[in-house]
Structures are given as structure tokens and as C-alpha cells.
VOPAGU-2260 file (C-alpha; in pm, 1 decimal, decimal comma):
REM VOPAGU-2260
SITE   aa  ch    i         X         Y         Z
SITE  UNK   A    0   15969,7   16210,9    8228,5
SITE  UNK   A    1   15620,9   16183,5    8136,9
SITE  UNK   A    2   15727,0   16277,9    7795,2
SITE  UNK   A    3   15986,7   16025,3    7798,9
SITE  UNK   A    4   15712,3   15710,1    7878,4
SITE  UNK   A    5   15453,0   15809,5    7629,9
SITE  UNK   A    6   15720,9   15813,3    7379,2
SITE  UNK   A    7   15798,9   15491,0    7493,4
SITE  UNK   A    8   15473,5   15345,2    7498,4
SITE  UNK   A    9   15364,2   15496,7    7172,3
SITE  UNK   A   10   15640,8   15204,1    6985,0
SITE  UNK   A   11   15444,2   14964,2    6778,8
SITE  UNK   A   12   15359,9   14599,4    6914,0
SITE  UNK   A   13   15289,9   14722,7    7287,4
SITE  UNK   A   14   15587,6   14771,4    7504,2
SITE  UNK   A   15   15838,9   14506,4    7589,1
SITE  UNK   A   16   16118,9   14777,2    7648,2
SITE  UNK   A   17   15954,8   14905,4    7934,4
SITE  UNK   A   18   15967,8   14742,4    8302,1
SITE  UNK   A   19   15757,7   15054,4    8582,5
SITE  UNK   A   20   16067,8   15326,8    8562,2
SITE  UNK   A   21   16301,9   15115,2    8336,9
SITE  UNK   A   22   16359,4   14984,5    8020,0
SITE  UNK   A   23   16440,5   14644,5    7963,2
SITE  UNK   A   24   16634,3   14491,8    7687,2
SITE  UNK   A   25   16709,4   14146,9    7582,5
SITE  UNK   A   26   17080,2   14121,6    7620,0
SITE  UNK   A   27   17408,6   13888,0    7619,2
SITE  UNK   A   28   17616,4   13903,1    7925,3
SITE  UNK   A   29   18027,4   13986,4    7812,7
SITE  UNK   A   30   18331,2   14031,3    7989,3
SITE  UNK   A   31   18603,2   14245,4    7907,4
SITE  UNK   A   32   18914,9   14388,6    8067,7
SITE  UNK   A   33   18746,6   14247,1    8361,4
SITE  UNK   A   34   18470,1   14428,5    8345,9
SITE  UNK   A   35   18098,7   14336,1    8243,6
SITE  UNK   A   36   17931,2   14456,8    7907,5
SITE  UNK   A   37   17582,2   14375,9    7746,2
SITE  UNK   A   38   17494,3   14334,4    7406,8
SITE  UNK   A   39   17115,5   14418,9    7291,0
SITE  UNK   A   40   16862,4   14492,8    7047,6
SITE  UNK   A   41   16661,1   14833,1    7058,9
SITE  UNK   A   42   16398,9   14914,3    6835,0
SITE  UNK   A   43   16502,7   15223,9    6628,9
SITE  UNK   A   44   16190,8   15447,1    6773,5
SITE  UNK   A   45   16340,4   15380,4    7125,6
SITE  UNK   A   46   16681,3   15504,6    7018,8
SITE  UNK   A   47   16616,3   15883,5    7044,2
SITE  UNK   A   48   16414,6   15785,5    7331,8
SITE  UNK   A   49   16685,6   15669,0    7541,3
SITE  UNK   A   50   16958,3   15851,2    7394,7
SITE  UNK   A   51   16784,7   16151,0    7374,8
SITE  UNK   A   52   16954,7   16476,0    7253,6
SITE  UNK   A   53   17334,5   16410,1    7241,4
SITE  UNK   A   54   17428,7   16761,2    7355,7
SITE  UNK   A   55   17767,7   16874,3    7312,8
SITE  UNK   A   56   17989,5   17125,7    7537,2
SITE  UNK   A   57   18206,8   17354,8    7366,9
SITE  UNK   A   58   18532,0   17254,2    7504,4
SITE  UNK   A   59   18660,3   16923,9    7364,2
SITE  UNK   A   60   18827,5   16835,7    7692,0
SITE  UNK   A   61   18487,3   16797,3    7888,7
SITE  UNK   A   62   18285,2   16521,0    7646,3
SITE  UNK   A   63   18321,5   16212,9    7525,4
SITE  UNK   A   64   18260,8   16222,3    7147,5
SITE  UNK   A   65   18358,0   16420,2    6845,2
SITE  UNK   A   66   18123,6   16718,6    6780,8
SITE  UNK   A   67   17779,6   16607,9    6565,2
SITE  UNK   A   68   17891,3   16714,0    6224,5
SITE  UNK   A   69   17520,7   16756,0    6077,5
SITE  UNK   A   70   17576,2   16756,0    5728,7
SITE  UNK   A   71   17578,0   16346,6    5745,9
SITE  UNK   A   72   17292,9   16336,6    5902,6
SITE  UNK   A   73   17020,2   16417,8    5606,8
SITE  UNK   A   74   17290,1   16148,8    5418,0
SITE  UNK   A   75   17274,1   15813,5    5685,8
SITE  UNK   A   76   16857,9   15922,5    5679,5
SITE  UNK   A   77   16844,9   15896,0    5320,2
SITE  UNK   A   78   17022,0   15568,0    5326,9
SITE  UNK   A   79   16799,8   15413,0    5557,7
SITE  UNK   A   80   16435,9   15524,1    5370,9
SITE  UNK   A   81   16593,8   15486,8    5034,2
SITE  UNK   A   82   16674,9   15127,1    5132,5
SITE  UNK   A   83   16425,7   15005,1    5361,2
SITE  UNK   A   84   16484,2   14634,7    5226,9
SITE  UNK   A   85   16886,0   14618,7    5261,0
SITE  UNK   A   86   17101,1   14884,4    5470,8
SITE  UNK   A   87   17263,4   14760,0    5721,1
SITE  UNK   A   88   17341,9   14929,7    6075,8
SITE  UNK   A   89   17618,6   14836,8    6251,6
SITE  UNK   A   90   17631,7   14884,7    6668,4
SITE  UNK   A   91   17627,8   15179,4    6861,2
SITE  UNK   A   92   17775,8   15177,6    7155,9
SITE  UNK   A   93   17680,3   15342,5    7468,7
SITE  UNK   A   94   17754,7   15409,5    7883,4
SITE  UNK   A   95   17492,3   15401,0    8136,3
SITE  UNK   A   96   17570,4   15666,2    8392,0
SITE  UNK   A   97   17326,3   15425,4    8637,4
SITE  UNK   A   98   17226,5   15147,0    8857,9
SITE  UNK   A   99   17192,7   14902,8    8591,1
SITE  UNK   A  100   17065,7   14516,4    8678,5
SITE  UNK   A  101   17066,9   14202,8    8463,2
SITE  UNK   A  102   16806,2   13926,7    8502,1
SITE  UNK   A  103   16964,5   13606,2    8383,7
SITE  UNK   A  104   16716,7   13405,9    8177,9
SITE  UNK   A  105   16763,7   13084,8    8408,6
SITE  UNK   A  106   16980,0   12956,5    8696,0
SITE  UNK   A  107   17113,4   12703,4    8427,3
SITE  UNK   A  108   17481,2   12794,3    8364,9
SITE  UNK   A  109   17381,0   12792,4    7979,1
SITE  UNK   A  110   17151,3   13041,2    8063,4
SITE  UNK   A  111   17323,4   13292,9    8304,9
SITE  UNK   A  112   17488,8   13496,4    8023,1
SITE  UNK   A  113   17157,5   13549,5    7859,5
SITE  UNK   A  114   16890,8   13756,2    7991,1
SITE  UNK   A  115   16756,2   14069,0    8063,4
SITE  UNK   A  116   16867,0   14409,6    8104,6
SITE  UNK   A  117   16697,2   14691,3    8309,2
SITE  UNK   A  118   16839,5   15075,1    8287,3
SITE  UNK   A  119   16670,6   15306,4    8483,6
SITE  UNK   A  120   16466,9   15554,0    8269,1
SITE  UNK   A  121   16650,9   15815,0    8437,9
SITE  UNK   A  122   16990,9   15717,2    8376,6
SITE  UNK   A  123   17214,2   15903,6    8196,6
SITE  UNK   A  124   17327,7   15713,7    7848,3
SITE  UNK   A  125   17620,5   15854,3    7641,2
SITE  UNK   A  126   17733,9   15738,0    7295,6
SITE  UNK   A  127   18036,1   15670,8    7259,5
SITE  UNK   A  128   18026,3   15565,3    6938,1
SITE  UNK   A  129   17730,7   15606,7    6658,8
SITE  UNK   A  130   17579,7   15953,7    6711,5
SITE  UNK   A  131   17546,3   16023,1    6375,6
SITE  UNK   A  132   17396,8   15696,2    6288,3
SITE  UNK   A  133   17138,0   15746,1    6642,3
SITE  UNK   A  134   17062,1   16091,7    6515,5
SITE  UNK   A  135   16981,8   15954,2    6207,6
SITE  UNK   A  136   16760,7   15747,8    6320,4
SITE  UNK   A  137   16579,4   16012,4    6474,2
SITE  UNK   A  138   16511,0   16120,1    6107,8
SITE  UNK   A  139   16433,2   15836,2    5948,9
SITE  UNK   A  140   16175,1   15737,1    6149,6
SITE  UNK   A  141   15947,1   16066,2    6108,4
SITE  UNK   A  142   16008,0   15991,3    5707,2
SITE  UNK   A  143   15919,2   15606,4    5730,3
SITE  UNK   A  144   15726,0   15508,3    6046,5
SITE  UNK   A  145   15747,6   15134,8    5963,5
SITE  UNK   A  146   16102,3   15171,7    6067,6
SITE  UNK   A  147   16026,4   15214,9    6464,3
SITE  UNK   A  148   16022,6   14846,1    6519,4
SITE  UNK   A  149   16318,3   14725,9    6317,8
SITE  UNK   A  150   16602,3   14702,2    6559,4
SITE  UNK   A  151   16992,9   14814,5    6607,0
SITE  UNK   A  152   17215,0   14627,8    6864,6
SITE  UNK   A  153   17338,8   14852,6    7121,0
SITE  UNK   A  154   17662,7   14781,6    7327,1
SITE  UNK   A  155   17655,2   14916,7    7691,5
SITE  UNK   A  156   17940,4   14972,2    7893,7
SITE  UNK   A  157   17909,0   15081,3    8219,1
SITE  UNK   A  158   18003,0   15425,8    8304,8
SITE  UNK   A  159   18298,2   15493,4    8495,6
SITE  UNK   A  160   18340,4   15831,6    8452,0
SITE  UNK   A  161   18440,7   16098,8    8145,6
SITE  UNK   A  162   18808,3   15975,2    8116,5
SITE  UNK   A  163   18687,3   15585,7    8075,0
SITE  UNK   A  164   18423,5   15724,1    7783,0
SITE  UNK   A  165   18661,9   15924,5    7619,7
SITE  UNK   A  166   18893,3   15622,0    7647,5
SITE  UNK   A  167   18656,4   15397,2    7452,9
SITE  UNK   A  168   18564,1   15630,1    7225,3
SITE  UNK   A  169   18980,5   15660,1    7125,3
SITE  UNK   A  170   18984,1   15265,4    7126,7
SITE  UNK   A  171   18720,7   15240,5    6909,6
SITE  UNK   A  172   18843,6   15463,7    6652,9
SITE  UNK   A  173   19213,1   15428,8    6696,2
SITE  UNK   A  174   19197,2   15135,8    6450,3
SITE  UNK   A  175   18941,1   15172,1    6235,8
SITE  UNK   A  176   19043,4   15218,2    5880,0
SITE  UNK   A  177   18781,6   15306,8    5587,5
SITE  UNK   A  178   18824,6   15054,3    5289,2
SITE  UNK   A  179   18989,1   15188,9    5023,5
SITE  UNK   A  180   18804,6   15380,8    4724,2
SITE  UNK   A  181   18898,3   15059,2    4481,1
SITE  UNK   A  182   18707,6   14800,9    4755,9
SITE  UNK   A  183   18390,7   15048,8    4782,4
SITE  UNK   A  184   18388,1   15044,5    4386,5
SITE  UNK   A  185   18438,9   14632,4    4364,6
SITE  UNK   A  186   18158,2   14587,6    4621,6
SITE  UNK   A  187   17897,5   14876,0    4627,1
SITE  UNK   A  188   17588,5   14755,3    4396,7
SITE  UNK   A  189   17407,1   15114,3    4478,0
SITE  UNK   A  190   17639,9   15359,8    4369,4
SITE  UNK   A  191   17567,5   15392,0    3952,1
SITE  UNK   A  192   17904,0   15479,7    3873,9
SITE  UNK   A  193   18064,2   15221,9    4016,4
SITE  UNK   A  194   17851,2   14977,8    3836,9
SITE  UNK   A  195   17958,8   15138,4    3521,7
SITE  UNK   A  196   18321,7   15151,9    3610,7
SITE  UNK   A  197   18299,5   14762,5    3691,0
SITE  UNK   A  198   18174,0   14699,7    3339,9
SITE  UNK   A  199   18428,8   14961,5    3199,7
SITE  UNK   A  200   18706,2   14720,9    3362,7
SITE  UNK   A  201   18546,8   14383,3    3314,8
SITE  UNK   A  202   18511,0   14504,4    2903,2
SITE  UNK   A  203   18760,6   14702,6    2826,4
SITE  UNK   A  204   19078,9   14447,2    2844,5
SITE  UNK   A  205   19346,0   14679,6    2932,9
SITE  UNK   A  206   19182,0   14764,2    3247,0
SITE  UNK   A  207   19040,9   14386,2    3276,9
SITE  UNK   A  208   19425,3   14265,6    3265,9
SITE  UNK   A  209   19561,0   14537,4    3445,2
SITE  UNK   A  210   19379,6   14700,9    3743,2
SITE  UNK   A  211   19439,8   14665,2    4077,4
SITE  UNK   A  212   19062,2   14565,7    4209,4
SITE  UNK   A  213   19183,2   14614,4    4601,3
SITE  UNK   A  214   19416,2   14915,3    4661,9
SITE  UNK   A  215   19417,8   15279,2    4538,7
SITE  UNK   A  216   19790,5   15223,8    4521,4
SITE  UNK   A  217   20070,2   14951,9    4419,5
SITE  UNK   A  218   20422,8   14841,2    4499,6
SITE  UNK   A  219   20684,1   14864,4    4215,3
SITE  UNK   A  220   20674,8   14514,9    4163,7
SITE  UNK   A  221   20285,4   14512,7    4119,3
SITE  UNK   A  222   20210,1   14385,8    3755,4
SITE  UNK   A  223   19922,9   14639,4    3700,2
SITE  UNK   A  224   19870,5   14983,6    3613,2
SITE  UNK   A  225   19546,4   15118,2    3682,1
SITE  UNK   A  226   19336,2   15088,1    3992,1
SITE  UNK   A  227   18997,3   15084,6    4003,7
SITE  UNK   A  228   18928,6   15366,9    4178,1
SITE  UNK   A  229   19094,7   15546,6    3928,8
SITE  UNK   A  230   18852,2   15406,7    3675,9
SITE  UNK   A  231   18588,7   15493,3    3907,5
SITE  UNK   A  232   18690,1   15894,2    3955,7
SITE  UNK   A  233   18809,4   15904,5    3560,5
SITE  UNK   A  234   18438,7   15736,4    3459,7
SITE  UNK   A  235   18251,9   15976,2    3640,5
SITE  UNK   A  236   18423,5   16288,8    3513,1
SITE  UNK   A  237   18373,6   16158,1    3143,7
SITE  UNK   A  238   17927,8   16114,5    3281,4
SITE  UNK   A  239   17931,2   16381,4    3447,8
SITE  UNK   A  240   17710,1   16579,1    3158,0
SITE  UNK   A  241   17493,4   16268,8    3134,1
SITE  UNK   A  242   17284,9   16304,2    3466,1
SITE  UNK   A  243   16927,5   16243,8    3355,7
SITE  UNK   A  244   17033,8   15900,5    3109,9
SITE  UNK   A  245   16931,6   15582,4    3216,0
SITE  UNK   A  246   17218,9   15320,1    3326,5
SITE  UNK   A  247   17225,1   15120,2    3023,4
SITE  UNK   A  248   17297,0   15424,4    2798,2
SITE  UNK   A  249   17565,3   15555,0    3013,0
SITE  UNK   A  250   17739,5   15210,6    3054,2
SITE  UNK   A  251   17683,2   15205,3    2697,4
SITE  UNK   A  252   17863,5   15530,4    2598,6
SITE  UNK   A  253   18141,7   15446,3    2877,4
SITE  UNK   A  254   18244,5   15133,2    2723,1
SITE  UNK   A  255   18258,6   15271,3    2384,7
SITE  UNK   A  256   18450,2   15577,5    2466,0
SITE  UNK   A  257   18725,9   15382,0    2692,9
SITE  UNK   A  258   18733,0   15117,0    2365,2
SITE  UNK   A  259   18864,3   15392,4    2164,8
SITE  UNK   A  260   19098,4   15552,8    2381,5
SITE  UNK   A  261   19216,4   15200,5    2394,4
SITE  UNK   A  262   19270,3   15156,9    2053,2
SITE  UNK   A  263   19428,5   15475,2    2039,0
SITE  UNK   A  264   19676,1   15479,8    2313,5
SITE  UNK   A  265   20004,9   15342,0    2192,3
SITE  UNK   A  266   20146,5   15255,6    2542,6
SITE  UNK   A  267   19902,6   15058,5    2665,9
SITE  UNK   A  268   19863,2   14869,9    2320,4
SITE  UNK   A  269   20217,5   14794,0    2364,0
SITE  UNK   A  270   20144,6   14693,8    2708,8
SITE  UNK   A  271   19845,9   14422,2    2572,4
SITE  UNK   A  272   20100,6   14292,9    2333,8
SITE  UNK   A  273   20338,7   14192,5    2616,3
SITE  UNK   A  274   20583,1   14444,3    2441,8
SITE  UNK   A  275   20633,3   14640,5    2784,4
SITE  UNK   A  276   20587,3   14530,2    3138,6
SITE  UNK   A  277   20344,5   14719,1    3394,8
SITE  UNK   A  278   20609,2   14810,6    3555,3
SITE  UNK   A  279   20765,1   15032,6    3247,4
SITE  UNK   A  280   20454,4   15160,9    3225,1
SITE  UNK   A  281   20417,9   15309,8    3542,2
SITE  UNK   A  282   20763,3   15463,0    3547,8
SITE  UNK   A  283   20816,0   15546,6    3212,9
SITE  UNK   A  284   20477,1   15667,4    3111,2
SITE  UNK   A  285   20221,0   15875,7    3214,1
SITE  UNK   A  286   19930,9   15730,4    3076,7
SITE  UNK   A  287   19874,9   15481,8    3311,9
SITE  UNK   A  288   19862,3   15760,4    3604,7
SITE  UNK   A  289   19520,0   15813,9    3760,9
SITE  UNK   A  290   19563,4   16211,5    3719,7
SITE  UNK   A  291   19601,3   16156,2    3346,8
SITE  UNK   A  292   19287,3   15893,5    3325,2
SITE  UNK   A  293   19077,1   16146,0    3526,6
SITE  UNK   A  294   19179,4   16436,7    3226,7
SITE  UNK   A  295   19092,5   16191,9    3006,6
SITE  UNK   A  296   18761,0   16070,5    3137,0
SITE  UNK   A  297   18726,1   16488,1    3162,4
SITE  UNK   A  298   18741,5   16547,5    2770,7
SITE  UNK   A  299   18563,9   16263,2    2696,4
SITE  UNK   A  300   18237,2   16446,1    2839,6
SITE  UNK   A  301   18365,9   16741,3    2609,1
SITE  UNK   A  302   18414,8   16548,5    2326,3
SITE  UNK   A  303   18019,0   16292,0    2385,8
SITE  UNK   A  304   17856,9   16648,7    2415,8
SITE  UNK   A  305   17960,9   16891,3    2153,7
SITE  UNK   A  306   18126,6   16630,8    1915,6
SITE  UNK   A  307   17874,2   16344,5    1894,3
SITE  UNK   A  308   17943,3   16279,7    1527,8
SITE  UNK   A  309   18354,3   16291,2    1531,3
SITE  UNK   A  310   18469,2   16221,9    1894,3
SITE  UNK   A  311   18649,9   15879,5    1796,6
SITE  UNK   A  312   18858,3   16075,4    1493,7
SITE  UNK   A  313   18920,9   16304,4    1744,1
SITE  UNK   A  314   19044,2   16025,4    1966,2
SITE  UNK   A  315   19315,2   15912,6    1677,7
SITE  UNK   A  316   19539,3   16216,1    1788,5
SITE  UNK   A  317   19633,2   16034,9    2117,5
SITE  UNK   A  318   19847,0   15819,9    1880,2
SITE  UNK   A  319   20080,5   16130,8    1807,4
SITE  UNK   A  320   20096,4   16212,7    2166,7
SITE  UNK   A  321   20460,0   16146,2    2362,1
SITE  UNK   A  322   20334,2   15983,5    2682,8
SITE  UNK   A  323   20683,8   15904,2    2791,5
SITE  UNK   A  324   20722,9   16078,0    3152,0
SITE  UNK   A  325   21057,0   16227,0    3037,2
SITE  UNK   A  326   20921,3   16465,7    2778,0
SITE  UNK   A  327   20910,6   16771,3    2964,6
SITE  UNK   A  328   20803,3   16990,3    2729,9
SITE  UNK   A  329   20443,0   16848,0    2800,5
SITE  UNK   A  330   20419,3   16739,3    3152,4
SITE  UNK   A  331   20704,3   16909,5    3319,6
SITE  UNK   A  332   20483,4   17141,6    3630,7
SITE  UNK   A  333   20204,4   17003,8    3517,7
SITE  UNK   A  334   20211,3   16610,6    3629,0
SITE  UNK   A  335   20577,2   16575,6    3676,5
SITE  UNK   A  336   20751,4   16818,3    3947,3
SITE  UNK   A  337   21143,0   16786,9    4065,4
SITE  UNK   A  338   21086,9   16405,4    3887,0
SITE  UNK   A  339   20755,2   16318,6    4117,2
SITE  UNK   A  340   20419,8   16279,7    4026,1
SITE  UNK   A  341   20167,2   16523,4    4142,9
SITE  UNK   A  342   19807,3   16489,1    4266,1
SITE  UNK   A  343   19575,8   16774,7    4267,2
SITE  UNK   A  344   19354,2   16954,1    4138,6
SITE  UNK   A  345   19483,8   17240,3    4005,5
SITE  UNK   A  346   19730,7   16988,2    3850,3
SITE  UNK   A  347   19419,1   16808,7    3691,7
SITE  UNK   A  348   19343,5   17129,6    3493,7
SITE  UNK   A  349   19703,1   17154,6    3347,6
SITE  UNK   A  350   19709,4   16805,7    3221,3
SITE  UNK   A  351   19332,9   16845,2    3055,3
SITE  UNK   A  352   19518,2   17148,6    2895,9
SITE  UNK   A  353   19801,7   16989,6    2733,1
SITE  UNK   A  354   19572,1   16685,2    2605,9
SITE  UNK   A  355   19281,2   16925,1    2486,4
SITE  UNK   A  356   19601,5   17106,3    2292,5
SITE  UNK   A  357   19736,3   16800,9    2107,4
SITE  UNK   A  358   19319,5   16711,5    2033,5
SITE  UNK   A  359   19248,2   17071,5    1902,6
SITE  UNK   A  360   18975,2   17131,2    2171,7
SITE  UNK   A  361   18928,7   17442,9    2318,7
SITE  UNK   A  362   18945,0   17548,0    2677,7
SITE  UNK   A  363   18730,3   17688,1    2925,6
SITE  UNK   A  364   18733,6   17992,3    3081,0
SITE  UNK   A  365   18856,9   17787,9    3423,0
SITE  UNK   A  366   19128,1   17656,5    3161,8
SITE  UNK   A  367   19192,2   17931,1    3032,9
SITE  UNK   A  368   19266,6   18140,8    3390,5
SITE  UNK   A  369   19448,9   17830,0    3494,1
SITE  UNK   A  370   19683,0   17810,3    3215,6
SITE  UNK   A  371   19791,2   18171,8    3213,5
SITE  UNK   A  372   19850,7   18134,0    3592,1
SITE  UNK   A  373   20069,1   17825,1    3490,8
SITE  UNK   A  374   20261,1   17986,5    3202,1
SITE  UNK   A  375   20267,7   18363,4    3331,2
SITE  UNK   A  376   20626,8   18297,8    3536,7
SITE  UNK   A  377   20766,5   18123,9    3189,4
SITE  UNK   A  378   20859,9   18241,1    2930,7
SITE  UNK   A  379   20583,5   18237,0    2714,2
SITE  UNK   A  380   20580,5   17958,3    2471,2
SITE  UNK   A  381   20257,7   18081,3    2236,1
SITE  UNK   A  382   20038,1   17954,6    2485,2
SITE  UNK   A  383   19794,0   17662,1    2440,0
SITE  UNK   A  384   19566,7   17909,2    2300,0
SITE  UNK   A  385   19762,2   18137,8    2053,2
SITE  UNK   A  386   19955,7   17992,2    1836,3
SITE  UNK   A  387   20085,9   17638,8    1821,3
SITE  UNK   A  388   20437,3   17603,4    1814,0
């Protein structure tokens, strides 16, 4: 306990939080289901404070949260001293296992939702959603002190028991959906690839015509092609040898390198022309598929590295290549299985093969295992490394 206070009392700007053997929050009075719930602010040193260790049973059955996966914790720490001047937190929320009181801020009916709220310093507080944000907290402060007096709202429910936390914890989460890979890319401004993707489809004008900005996937009926978290994934496969360059040479060499393939891809230079809809695209080509772009974006960090002086020549073979999804010979078990389009990535490495083939590149040793793998119950067809037939 003593521990617990001179934690407490150790926060910068004195200590408001504390009332004798309770802490005290500002707070806004709710109902729901009935039932009363507060809203406050804590400062982020008093959220390991009062939350303490989050320990977790063994069995599943007997807590109220997922198990503490710790490999995001280092990552939500880094967020939060890496960008002391914008992250953003978003509630935890917590029940007090206590005798809890709130202290309206006046008799005044406009007043007797706002107030005060005191928690005993020796209640019991369990997260029922946010642990991995709370222990990173934890971190972030011992890395960037200034952080204990910035605040995080807390919701608090009162606790009625493990079956009502585990309850809120399954509300919670039963519809939350992560945005899509396409809105991350349209909105993050901190991740550098998917700066350089947005320039690669604001400049390039295939992708500027034809990408679907919101969803990772489309109707039938959807007049696009790409999306942009395809452009995303294939643009960081062609950088991925270009680590240490600064942002403007990167964009740079991604813009020029999509220009070309561009120029050089029949189908989609039929597609500018308004000689083929989006929608024969899609199901008659290939080239629009996001497995392909990836492969694509994949040689292109072959061809910027060990063919800096000929990579666009290079580039003119995709002219001679049969894109149409009914040639067989090329992406039959590779994209195309039983008539469907495959995703993974053992596929991936099949369709870089076929491309590298028709560009004279050669394969590596992953290629090379993957390949004879992929042609080993065929008959053999010379291989994409003997001769070409």
C-alpha cells in the first residue's frame, strides 16, 4: 500500500488523484442498461498505478480478458515516444471490484451528472478492455517522463462479478472491425510506404483512374481494378532493397518504375483508352490482380538493383506477355486453380517465376526450390531454368 501512495504522490503537479485512501477522478455520470457508468481522465503515470499488474490465470474460463500478447507492447510504447506531439489513445475501460462514491459537482440538476469520483485505493480494478495500450503506458513513461501528466479517459463500470466482465469484454469486441488495409494506406501520414504508394496512385493514371481508395476488395460491377492496398503491398516489395534512401528518392524511383510498367502493359493501356471496361479486366486478365502487382513490384527491386542502366528495356518484354487469364500454359497452378484465383504466398513465388522467365531474369535459390517443387509432379516442360521452350 505504501508503495502504492508514494507512487501516487510522486505524479507531477502535486496530487489531485488522491483523496486519504482513495483516488479521485473528475468524471461524467452515464447510464446504461440501467446501470450507472463514469467517464474520466487519468494521468498516464497513475495508470499502472491503479491498474497495477494485469495478471492472468491460465485457464481462459476464470478471467476476463484475452491473454497479454507482449510482442505489441514494445510497438504501442514506441508509438507513443516516437510521437509525443500527435498519437492518439483511445479509452480503456475498466471494473471497480469496490465501494465506489460520486460527488456531484453541485445540487444544480446541470450539475449532478458531473463531478467527482472516489475508488478506494484498495479496490480491485480490471480491464476489460485496453491492457495492451495500459501496459504500454507503463513503458512509455520510464522512456519519456513528460508523459506522466498527459491523460487517457478511463470508462468504469461497476463490477458485478466475472461473468458481467467477461460479458463486456465480448460486447466490446464483438463489433469492432479493423479498417481495411486500403483506408490505413489513404489516411496514415506516418507510415513511408504508404506515402509513396499515395503518390504512386495520384501519378501514375492507371492507378489514379482505377483504384479502389476504400476496400481491399470490389463487386463485379465495380469500375476499378486495383486497390490501394494492393499498391501499397506491391510498392513495398519493389523498396524493399532501398531501406537507408531518403523519401524523396524512393518516391522518386517508385513513380518512375510504375510509369514504365505502365507504358508497357498492353491491358491496362487498352484499359486507359476506354478500349476495355474494368470489369474485362478483372475477369479476363490477370494483370490487374494484386498477386500479380505484388510479383511485379518484387522484380522491380531485382531489376533497380542489379540492372540500374537497362531496367526500362527490360520492362518492354511485358508487351509480349499473354496476360489473358485463360492462357494456361503460364498461370494455370500458379495464379489460376480449378478457374479461381489464388492468394498466397507460395503462389507469389510461382507468378515472380513465370514473369522473371518471359524478362530473362534469373531466379533465386528460394525460386529455384519453389519451382522444382511446382513442376516436379508435371511433366517436365524444360523448366524456367533449362531451356526455353
Amino acid at each position: 500500500m505504501d508503495d502504492l501512495l508514494s507512487k501516487v504522490v510522486s505524479l507531477g503537479n502535486g496530487n489531485p488523484y488522491l483523496d486519504r485512501d482513495s483516488y479521485r477522478f473528475p468524471a461524467v455520470r452515464g447510464i446504461q442498461a440501467n446501470k450507472e457508468y463514469y467517464v474520466s481522465m487519468c494521468p498516464l503515470g497513475l495508470v499502472p498505478v491503479i491498474l497495477g499488474h494485469q495478471g492472468m490465470c491460465s485457464n481462459p474460463e476464470s478471467r476476463a480478458q484475452r491473454t497479454l500478447n507482449r510482442a505489441r507492447i514494445p510497438i504501442i510504447a514506441s508509438y507513443l515516444t516516437n510521437n509525443p506531439k500527435s498519437y492518439v489513445l483511445t479509452p480503456l475501460v475498466a471494473s471497480v471490484d469496490g465501494y465506489i462514491v460520486f460527488e456531484p459537482s453541485g445540487h444544480d440538476p446541470d450539475h449532478y451528472r458531473i463531478g467527482w469520483l472516489k475508488i478506494p485505493v484498495v479496490a480491485s480494478i480490471v480491464l476489460n478492455d485496453g491492457q495492451h495500450r495500459a501496459a504500454a503506458i507503463e513503458r512509455a513513461i520510464t522512456e519519456k517522463p513528460d508523459l506522466v501528466d498527459e491523460t487517457i479517459p478511463i470508462v468504469f463500470f461497476l463490477d458485478l462479478g466475472l461473468e458481467r466482465s467477461q460479458q463486456i469484454f465480448a460486447d466490446i469486441n464483438r463489433h469492432a472491425v479493423r479498417p481495411n488495409t486500403s483506408l490505413n494506406v489513404l489516411y496514415d501520414r506516418r507510415d513511408v510506404t504508404a506515402k509513396i504508394a499515395m503518390e504512386v496512385f495520384q501519378k501514375i493514371s492507371v492507378f489514379a483512374n482505377f483504384t479502389e481508395t476504400e476496400k481491399s476488395s470490389m463487386s463485379l460491377s465495380s469500375p476499378k481494378v486495383f486497390t490501394l492496398s494492393g499498391i501499397y503491398h506491391a510498392t513495398k516489395e519493389l523498396l524493399t532493397r532501398k531501406g537507408s534512401w531518403p523519401l524523396e528518392e524512393k518516391a522518386h524511383a517508385a513513380i518512375d518504375y510504375w510509369s514504365e510498367v505502365e507504358k508497357n502493359m498492353g491491358p491496362w493501356v487498352r484499359l486507359k483508352k476506354g478500349e476495355i471496361s474494368a470489369q474485362e479486366l478483372r475477369s479476363d486478365y490477370v494483370c490487374g490482380h494484386t498477386m500479380v502487382l505484388i510479383a511485379i513490384g518484387r522484380i522491380g527491386a531485382h531489376l533497380l538493383e542489379e540492372h540500374t542502366f537497362d531496367w526500362k528495356r527490360r520492362l518492354t518484354a511485358f508487351e509480349r506477355i499473354d496476360w489473358r487469364r485463360s492462357n494456361a500454359s503460364l498461370w494455370e497452378g500458379r495464379l489460376v486453380i480449378g478457374g479461381q484465383l489464388v492468394n498466397s504466398r507460395s503462389n507469389l513465388v510461382l507468378i515472380t517465376n513465370v514473369i522473371k522467365k518471359e524478362l530473362g531474369l534469373p531466379l533465386t535459390p528460394e525460386e529455384i526450390a519453389a519451382e522444382t517443387a511446382f513442376m516436379s509432379p508435371r511433366e517436365i516442360r524444360g523448366g524456367l531454368n533449362g531451356n526455353d521452350n
